[in-house]
N, C-alpha and C positions, 0 to 999 in steps of 0.2 A: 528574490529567491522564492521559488515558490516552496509548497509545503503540502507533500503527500502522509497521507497516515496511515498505519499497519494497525488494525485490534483484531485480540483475539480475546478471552476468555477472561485473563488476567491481568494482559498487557507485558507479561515480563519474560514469557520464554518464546513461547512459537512468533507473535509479534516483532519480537525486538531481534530473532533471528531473520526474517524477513525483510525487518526496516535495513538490517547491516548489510545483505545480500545486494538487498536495490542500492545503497549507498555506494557500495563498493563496485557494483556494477556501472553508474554513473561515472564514477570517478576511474573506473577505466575505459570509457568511451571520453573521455574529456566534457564532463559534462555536471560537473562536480557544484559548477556553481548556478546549475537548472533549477534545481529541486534539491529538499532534504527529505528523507523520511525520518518517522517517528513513530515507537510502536508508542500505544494506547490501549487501554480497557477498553472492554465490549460496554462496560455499563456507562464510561463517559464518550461516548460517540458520538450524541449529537451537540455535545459540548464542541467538540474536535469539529465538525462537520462546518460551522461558522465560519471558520478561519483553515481551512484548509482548501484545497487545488485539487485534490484527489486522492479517493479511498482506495484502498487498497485490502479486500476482505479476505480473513482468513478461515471465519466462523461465522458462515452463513447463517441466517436464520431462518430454517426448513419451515416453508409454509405459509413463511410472509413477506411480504413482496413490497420491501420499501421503494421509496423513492427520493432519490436527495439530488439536492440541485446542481451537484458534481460528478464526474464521471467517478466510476466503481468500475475496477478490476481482480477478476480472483488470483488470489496469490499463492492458491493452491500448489500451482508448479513451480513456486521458489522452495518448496517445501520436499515435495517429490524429486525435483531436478528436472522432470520430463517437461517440457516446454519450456525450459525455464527462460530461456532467449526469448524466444516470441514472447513472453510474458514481458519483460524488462524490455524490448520492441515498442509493445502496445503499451505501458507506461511510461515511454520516453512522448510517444506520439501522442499521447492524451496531455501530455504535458506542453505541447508546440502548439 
């Protein structure tokens, strides 16, 4: 099973509402046992980044322009609702 991971600020609200969204979203596409997500702290990230499949940001860092050896998607539209498909799409596909 792989392991995506959600951080935001704190890890415990906007993250962990995210991580539920995508979970829930897998597990109604039949795909439950693809991937887990997982919210997390912005400040343990590159802890996360080791052992994880794919990020999944929610709190950018304006200005700086990382680079991690996994794919990174915004998860801004599980948040809005607007794209939220295509979003949960493109982390299905990053994950195959």
């Amino acid at each position: 099973m792989k392991t995506i991971i959600v951080a935001c600020g704190g890890g415990i609200a906007t993250s962990a509402t995210c991580a539920t969204k995508i979970n829930e979203a897998l597990e109604e596409r039949g795909l439950a046992g693809l991937a887990k997500a997982k919210a997390v702290d912005i400040k343990s990230l590159d802890n996360f980044m080791k052992t994880a499949d794919l990020y999944v940001s929610i709190t950018p860092m304006r200005g700086v322009q990382e680079h991690y050896s996994i794919p990174v998607i915004s998860g801004i539209p599980l948040l809005t609702g607007m794209g939220k498909d295509a979003c949960i799409d493109e982390i299905i596909k990053a994950l195959k």
